[in-house]
N, C-alpha and C positions, 0 to 999 in steps of 0.2 A: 734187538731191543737193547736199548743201553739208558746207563743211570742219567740222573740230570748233572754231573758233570763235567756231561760233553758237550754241554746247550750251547757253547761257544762256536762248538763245529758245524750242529745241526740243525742250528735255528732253524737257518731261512729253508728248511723240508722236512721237519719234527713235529709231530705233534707230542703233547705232554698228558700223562695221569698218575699223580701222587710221583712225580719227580721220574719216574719211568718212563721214556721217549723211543719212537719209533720214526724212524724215515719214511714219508707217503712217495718222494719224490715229484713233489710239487710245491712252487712256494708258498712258507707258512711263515706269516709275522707274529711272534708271540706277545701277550701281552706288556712284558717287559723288555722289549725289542724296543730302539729307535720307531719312532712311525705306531706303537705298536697301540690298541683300544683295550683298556683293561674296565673288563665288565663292572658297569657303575650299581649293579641291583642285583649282587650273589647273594645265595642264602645255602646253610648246612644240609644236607639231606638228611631227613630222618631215618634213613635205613644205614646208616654210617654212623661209627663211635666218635672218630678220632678229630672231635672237633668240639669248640662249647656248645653245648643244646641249647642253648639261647640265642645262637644264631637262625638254627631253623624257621621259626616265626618270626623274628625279632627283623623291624623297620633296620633298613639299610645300614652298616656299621661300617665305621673307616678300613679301608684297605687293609691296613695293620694287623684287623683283628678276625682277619680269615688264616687262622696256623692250622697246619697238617700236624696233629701231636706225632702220631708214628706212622709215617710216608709206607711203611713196608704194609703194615698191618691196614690203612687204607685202602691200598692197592687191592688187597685179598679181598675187602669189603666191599672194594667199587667194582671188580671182579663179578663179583656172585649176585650184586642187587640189581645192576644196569645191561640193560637187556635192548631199548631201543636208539636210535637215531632218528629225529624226526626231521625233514625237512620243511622250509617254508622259501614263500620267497617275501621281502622285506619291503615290497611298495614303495622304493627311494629309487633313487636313480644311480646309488652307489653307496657301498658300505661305510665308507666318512658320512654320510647323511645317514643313515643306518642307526650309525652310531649316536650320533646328537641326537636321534629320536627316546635311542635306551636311554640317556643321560639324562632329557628331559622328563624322564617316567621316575615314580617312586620307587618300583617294580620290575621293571620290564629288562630283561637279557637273555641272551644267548652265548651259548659257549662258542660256538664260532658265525665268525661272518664269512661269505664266498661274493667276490668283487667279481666286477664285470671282463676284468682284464683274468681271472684265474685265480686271485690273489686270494691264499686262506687265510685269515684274521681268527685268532686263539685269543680269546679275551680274557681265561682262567684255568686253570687247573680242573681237567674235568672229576676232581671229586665236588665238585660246587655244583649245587642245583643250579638253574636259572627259571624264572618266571614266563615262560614263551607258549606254554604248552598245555597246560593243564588238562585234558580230556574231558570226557564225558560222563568221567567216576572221580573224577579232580584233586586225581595223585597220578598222573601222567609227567609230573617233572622229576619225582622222587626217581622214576627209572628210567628216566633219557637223558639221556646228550641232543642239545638243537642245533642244527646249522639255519640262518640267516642267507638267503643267496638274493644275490640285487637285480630286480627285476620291477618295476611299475608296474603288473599286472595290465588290470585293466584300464588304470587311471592315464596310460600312456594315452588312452581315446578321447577323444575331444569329446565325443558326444555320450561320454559313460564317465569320464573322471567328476570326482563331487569332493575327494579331496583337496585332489589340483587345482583341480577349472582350469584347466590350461586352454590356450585360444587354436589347439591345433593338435591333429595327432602330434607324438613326441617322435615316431617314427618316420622317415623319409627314406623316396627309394630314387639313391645316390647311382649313376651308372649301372642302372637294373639293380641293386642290391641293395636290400634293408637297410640303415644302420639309425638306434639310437641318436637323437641331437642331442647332447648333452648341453643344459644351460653354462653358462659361464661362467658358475660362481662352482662348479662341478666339477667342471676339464682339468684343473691342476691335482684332482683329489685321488686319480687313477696311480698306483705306485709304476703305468708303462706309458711314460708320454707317448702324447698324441695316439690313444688307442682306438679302434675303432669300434664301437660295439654293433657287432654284426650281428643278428641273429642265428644259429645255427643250422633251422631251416627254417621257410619259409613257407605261407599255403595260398597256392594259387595265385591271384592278382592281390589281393586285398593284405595278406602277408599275415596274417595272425591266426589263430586258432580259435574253435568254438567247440567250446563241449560242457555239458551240465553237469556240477560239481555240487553234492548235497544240497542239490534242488536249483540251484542258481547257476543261470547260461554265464559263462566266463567266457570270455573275451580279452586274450593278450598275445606277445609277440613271444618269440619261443628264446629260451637264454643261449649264454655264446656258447659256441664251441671252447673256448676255454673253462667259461664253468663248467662242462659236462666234466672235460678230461680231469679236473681239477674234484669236484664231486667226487668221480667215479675213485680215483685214489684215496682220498680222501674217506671212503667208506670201506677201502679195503685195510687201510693203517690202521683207522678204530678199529674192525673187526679181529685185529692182531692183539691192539692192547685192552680189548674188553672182551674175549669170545664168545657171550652169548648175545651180542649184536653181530644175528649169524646174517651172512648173504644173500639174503633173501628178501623178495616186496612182495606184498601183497598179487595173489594172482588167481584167476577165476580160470578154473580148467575146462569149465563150458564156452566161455566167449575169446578163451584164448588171450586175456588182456587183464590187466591190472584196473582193478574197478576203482571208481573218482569220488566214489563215498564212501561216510564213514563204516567200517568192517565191524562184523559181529564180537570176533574177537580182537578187536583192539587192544585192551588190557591183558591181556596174553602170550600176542606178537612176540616174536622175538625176530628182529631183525631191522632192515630200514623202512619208514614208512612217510607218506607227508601228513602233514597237519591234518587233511581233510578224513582221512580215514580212523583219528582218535579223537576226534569233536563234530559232532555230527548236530551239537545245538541242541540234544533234549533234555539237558540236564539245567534244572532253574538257575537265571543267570547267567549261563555260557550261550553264546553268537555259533552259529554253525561258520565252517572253516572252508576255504576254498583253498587253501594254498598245499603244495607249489603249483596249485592252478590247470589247467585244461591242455598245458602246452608240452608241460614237462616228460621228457621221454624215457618213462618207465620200461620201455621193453630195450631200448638202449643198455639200461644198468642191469637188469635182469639177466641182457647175455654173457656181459660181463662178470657178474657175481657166478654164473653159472662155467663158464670158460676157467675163472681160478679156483673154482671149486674142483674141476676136473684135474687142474693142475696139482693141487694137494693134493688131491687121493692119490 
């Protein structure tokens, strides 16, 4: 771990907390990077000092007026109170679209984006809350960090998107293999020309997956192999600079699988989890959550978390 001023060396594979930076080994653009999306809708956490408490509630405030008073004392702070990682996936077709959607919101951000191509997108210094998350006891953002990973879920289906209305699956299968079409106003927004977004796997003929996600059958195409390797880093570098977002998902010792609803104890977690297992929709005014959706290969990350667990001890 090193201070932030080596950001010049570490950019493009650092992630950042209260000026404290660690190498995932995987490319990360920071919000102050070239190319880089700095979060249009941060707010203070209230479980943190070192910041005006006027920002905590308080409508969106110029960039300017998000200061870390004391980076050290922070760090301890963001230490002891942030416990989760929550994933989602972002219903774009890429993290530049991702992004215009946060911008377009009074509200709405995430501390990081994960592009199709691999690419991590750091939008703020994770002592910043963002609005992504909220739970089902709706202080779910005071103790997480969110990633954003680009994915269309279901909307890629002709015959299920209501967002899109798109006139066709978004999927096609190019010399036997999956790949994302990406529209044309999209293709130059990948920081790896001409990438291909493959699915990572596939099921069957049909190519997507089906599975019931707090009540609702979901239907999407699985994400790339670059997001996973990219994720999977990417949640072992946090779990360096926050340790009590331990290595661990949710997992059911009876069926052997990480269940796709929201969990009993949600608000207690300690570790990574998706959206769908901290909103589950019963709480007045919150939507039940499906993401990151029916596809996402949670027994993947699980053996990984479990393989460098072994390597510490």
């Amino acid at each position: 771990m090193t201070s932030s001023s080596s950001h010049s060396q570490t950019t493009r594979q650092s992630i950042v907390a209260c000026g404290q930076s660690v190498d995932i080994g995987a490319p990360v653009v920071l919000w102050n990077d070239k190319g880089g999306f700095n979060c249009p809708n941060k707010r203070g956490r209230e479980s943190c000092s070192q910041h005006d408490p006027a920002l905590d509630d308080a409508p969106t405030q110029p960039h300017k007026a998000y200061q870390i008073l004391d980076p050290k004392v922070a760090y301890e702070e963001l230490k002891q109170t942030v416990y989760q990682l929550i994933l989602h996936y972002d219903v774009c077709y890429c993290s530049w679209q991702c992004h215009q959607v946060m911008k377009d919101s009074s509200f709405k951000g995430s501390q990081f984006y994960l592009d199709l191509d691999g690419t991590i997108y750091q939008t703020c210094d994770l002592y910043w809350k963002t609005n992504t998350g909220p739970s089902d006891d709706r202080i779910g953002n005071i103790r997480s960090v969110h990633v954003e990973m680009a994915n269309l879920s279901w909307e890629a289906l002709k015959e299920e998107s209501d967002l899109y209305q798109v006139t066709g699956n978004q999927y096609r299968k190019i010399n036997g293999q999956w790949q994302l079409i990406l529209p044309e106003k999209y293709r130059d927004k990948l920081r790896t020309g001409d990438f291909k977004a493959v699915p990572a796997r596939s099921h069957k003929q049909r190519g997507y997956f089906s599975r019931r996600v707090n009540g609702k059958m979901v239907r999407m195409w699985d994400f790339t192999e670059e997001q996973y390797q990219s994720v999977i880093k990417l949640c072992l570098g946090i779990n360096r600079l926050l340790p009590k977002i331990k290595l661990k998902v949710p997992y059911d010792n009876k069926t052997c699988r990480t269940p796709l609803d929201r969990i009993k104890n949600f608000s207690k977690f300690s570790g990574v989890l998706g959206h769908c297992h901290i909103q589950g929709g019963i709480s007045s005014g919150l939507r039940q959550k499906y993401d990151p959706g029916s596809v996402f290969n949670w027994s993947r990350l699980r053996k990984e978390f479990l393989k460098e667990t072994r390597k510490t001890r």
